[in-house]
DOSE-971897 format. One record per residue (C-alpha): x negated, z, y negated; residue number from 1; residue in three letters. Coordinates in steps of 0.1 Angstrom, whole numbers. Layout:
N
- c1,c3,c2,vextor,torro
- X,Z,Y,NUM,ALA
...
REM end
This chain:
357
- c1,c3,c2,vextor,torro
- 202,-247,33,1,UNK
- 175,-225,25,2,UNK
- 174,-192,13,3,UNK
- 151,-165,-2,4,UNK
- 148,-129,18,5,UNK
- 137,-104,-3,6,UNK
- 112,-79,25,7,UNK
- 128,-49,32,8,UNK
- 101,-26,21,9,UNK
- 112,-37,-18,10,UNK
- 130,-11,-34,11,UNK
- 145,-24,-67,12,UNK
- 156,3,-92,13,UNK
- 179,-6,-118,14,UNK
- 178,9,-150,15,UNK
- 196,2,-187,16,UNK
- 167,-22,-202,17,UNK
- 148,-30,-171,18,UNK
- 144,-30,-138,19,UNK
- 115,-14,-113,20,UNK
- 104,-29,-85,21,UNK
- 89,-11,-59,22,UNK
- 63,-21,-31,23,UNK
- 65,5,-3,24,UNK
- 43,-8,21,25,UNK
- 16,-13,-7,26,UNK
- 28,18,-28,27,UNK
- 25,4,-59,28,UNK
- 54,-2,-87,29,UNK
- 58,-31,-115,30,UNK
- 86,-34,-146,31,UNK
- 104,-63,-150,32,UNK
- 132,-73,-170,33,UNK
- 168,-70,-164,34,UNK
- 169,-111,-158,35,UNK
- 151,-106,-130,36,UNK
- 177,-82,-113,37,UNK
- 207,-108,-118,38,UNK
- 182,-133,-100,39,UNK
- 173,-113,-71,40,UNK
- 216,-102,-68,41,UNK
- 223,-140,-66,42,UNK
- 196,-153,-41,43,UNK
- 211,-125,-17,44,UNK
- 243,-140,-14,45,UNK
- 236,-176,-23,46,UNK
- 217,-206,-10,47,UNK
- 188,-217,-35,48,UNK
- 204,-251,-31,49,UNK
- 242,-235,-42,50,UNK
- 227,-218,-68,51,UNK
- 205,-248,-86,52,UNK
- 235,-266,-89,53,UNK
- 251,-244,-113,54,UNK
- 227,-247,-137,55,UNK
- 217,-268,-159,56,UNK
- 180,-286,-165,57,UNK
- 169,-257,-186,58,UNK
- 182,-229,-164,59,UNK
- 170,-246,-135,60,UNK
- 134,-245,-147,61,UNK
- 143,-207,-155,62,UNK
- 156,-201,-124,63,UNK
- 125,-222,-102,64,UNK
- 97,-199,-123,65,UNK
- 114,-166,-113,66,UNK
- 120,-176,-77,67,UNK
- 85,-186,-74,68,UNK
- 73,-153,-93,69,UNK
- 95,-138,-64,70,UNK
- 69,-154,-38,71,UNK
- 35,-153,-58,72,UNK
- 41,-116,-58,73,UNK
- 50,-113,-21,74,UNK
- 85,-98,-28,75,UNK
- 97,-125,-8,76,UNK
- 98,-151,18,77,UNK
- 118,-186,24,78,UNK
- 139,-191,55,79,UNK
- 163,-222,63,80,UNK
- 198,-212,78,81,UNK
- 217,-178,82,82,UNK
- 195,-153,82,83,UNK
- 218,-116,78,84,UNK
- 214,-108,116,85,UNK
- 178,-112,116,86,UNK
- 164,-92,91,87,UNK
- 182,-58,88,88,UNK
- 175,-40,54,89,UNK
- 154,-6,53,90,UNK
- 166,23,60,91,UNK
- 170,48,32,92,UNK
- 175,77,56,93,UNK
- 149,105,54,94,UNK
- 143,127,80,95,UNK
- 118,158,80,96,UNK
- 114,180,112,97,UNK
- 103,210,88,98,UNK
- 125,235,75,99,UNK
- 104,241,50,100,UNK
- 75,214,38,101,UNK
- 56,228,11,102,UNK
- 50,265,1,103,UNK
- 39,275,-34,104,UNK
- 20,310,-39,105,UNK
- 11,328,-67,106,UNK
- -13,355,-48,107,UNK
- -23,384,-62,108,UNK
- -24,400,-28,109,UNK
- -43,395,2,110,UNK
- -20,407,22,111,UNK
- 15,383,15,112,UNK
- -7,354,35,113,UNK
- -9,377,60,114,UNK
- 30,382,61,115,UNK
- 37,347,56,116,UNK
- 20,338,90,117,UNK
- 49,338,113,118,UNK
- 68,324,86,119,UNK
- 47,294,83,120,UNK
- 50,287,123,121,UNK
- 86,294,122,122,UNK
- 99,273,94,123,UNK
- 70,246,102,124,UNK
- 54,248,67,125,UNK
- 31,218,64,126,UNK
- 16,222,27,127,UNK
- 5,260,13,128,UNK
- -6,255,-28,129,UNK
- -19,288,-39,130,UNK
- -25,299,-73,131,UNK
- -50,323,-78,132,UNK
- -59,346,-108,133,UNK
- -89,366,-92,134,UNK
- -122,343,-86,135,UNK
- -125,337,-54,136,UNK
- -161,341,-38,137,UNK
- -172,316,-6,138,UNK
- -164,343,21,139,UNK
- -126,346,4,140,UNK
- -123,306,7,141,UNK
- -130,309,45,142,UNK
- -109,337,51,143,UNK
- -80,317,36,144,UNK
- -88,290,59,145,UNK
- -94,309,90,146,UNK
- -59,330,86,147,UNK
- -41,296,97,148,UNK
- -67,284,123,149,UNK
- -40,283,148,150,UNK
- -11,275,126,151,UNK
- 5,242,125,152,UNK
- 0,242,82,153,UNK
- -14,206,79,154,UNK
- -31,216,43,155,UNK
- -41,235,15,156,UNK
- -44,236,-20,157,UNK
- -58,263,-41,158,UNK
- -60,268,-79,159,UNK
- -90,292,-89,160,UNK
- -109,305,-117,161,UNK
- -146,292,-121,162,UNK
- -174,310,-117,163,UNK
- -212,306,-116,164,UNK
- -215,312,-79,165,UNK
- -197,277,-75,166,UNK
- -225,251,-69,167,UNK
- -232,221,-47,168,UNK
- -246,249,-20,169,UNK
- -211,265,-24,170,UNK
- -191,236,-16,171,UNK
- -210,225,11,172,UNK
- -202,254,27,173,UNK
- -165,251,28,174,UNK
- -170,214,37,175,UNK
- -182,225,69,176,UNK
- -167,257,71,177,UNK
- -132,248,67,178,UNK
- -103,229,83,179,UNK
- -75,229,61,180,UNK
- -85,229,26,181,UNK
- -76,195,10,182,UNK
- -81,202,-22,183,UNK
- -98,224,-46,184,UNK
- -91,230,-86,185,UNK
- -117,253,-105,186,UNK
- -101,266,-135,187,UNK
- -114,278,-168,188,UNK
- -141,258,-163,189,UNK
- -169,253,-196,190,UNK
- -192,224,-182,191,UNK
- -194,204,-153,192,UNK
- -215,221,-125,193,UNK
- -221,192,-102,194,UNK
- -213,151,-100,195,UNK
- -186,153,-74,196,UNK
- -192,119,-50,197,UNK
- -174,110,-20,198,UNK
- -195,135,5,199,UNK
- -169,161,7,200,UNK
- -139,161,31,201,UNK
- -114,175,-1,202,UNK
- -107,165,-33,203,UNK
- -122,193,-59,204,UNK
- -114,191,-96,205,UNK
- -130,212,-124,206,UNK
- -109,219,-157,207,UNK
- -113,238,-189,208,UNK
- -78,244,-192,209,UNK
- -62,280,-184,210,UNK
- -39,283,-152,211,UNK
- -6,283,-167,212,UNK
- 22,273,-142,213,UNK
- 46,268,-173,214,UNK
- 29,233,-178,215,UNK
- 42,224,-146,216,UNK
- 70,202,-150,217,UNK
- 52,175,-170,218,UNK
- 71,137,-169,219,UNK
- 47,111,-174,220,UNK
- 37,79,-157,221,UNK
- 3,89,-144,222,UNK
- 24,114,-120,223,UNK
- 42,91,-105,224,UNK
- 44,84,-70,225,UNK
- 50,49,-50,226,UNK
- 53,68,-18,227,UNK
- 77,59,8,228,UNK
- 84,90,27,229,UNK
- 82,104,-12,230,UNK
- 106,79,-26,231,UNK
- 132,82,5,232,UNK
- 135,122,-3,233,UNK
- 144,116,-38,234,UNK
- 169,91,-29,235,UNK
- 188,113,-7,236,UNK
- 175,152,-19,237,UNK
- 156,168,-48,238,UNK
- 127,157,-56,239,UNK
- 116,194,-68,240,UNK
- 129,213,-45,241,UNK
- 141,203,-15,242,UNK
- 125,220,12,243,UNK
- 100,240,-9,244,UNK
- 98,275,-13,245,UNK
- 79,296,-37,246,UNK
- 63,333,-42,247,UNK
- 60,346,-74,248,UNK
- 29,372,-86,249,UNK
- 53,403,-81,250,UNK
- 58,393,-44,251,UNK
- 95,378,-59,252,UNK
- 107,344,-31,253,UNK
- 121,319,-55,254,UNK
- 130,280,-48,255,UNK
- 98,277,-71,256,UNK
- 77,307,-86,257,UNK
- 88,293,-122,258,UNK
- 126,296,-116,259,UNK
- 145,329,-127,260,UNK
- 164,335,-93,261,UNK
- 151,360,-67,262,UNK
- 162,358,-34,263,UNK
- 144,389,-22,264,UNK
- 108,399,-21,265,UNK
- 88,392,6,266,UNK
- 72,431,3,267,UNK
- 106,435,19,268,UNK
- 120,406,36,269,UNK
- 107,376,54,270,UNK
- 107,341,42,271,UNK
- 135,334,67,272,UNK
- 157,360,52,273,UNK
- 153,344,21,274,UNK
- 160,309,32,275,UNK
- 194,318,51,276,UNK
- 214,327,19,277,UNK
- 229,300,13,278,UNK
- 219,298,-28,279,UNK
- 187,296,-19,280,UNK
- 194,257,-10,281,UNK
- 220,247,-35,282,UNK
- 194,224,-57,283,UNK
- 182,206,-25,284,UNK
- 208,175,-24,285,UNK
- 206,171,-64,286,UNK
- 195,137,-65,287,UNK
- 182,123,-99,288,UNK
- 214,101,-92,289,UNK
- 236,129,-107,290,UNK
- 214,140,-133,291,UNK
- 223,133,-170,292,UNK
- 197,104,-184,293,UNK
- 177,105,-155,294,UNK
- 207,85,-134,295,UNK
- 202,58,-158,296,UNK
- 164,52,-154,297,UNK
- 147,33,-137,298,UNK
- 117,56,-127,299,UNK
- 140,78,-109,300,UNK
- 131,75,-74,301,UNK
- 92,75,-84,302,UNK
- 96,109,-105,303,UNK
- 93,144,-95,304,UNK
- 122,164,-111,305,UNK
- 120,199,-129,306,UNK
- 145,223,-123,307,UNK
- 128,247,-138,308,UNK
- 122,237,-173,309,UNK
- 155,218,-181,310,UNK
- 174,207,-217,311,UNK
- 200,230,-208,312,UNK
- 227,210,-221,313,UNK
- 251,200,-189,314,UNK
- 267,212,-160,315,UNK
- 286,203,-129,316,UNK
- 318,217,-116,317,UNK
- 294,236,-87,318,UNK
- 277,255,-118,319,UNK
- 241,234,-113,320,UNK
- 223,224,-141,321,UNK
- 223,188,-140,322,UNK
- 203,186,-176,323,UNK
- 176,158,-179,324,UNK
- 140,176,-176,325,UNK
- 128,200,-203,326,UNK
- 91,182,-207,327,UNK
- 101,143,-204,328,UNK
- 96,120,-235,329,UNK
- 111,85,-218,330,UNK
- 142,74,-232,331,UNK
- 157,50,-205,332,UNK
- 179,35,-233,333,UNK
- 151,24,-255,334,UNK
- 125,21,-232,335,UNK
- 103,37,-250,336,UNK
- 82,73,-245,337,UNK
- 76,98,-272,338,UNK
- 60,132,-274,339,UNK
- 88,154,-255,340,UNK
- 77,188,-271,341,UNK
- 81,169,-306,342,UNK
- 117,161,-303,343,UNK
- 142,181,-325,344,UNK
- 168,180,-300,345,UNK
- 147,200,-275,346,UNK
- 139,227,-300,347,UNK
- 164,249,-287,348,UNK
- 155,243,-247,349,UNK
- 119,251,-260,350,UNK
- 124,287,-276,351,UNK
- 149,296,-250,352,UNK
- 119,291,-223,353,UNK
- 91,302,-248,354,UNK
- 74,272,-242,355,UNK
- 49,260,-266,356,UNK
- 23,231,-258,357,UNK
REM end
């Protein structure tokens, strides 16, 4: 008897019309249709040999084109004999040392990365975004950097306005000067000051658009992520906010600086403080699983949720808004993606968050 083993680093995601089929290891993913699925079910339990003889001439052929799709994409390989015991499936656990992985600031203050210092250490705070509104000048850059020499923050990202000061001379600077910095985003940006090549240590991107945090959120394809460590937290937690924590402009410590709920500001209490009440984590173990549409799609482990712009339509018994995101246009029943902030029955969702596009 032989038999095909699907590798255990393929995730395959059912949805309504389709399936997605995800490569870990080579983090990319591919749609296929829901035929597939019901082929990849029965070679799990079934010799190749046992199966072909259920079919008929035509199904066999049918059957022989997707099993050898299976191996001309390397989803696959072909094994004679018993082979459960040997090849243990992947586990879907994830496991994060940090209490907190990724902090999001909107500063307006010098001073709150200051106070954040111990926090960072304490809660072993990998990722710092920060959002600023004031433009930064070279020195400010540094000084960012230099506040977490000896921290154990793996990176930082930073949102700020253009200005004219910013040229090749200016970037070079913080190329050499900096440790941490992985990636820059100019703002409010009218031209194109430089080509950017591959001679700098961070990313930098330079955009026209205003900084407005209310067009975070977005669903679209281009955002999504065939990551494992990514795709293994949205399996078992939120994929918006579990382990994140956020600082609005007024100093308020929200799950994200977008949501309405203050746990306390840090002018007053630490990031600690905030983090031991125990509605600060109640979103963390929402899982795209329970959330209306979204547990029906297939691109549910590769999308990032929003908790913060929601439909506003459903509930759970714990009082969690288990709505499907606000600013997604994919209808996992149709298959098909439309203009999210188009559709009439998001109107209402829209005015109550003043959104426009």
């Amino acid at each position: 008897m032989i038999y095909f083993n699907l590798f255990s680093n393929i995730l395959i995601t059912k949805g309504v019309t389709r399936i997605l089929v995800s490569d870990l290891q080579r983090n990319v993913s591919e749609l296929y249709p829901l035929e597939l699925y019901e082929v990849i079910e029965e070679l799990k339990i079934n010799s190749i040999e046992d199966i072909l003889k259920k079919y008929d001439v035509e199904s066999k052929e049918i059957f022989n084109q997707y099993l050898n799709f299976l191996l001309g994409k390397e989803y696959g390989f072909i094994t004679e004999g018993s082979w459960d015991n040997n090849l243990p499936p992947l586990s879907l656990e994830y496991h994060d040392y940090s209490y907190i992985s990724d902090a999001f600031i909107e500063m307006e203050d010098w001073l709150v990365l200051k106070k954040i210092l111990f926090s960072v250490e304490s809660l072993m705070i990998k990722h710092l975004v920060i959002y600023s509104s004031k433009k930064l000048n070279q020195e400010e850059f540094l000084e960012i950097d230099n506040i977490f020499e000896n921290s154990a923050l793996q990176g930082i990202e930073i949102f700020s306005p253009f200005h004219e000061q910013i040229n090749k001379t200016f970037i070079k600077g913080l190329n050499e000067k900096t440790a941490r910095i992985y990636n820059l985003v100019f703002y409010n940006c009218k031209r194109n000051p430089f080509k950017i090549k591959d001679e700098f240590r961070f990313t930098i991107n330079f955009t026209s658009s205003e900084l407005e945090l209310s067009s975070c959120g977005k669903v679209d394809m281009k955002y999504f992520n065939t990551n494992m460590p990514k795709v293994l937290e949205a399996i078992n937690h939120n994929s918006c906010l579990h382990k994140k924590i956020g600082i609005d402009r007024f100093g308020n410590i929200k799950n994200c600086p977008l949501m309405p709920q203050s746990f306390g500001n840090i002018k007053e209490i630490t990031l600690e403080e905030a983090l031991s009440k125990s509605a600060f984590r109640k979103y963390w173990n929402l899982t795209k699983d329970n959330i209306e549409v979204c547990k029906d799609c297939e691109f549910r482990y590769i999308c990032t949720d929003c908790r913060a712009y929601t439909e506003c339509s459903h509930t759970n018994e714990d009082g969690l808004d288990i709505s499907k995101p606000l600013k997604c246009g994919y209808n996992p029943y149709t298959g098909e993606w439309k203009e999210w902030s188009k559709n009439p029955l998001k109107q209402k969702a829209i005015q109550f968050y003043s959104l426009y596009k």
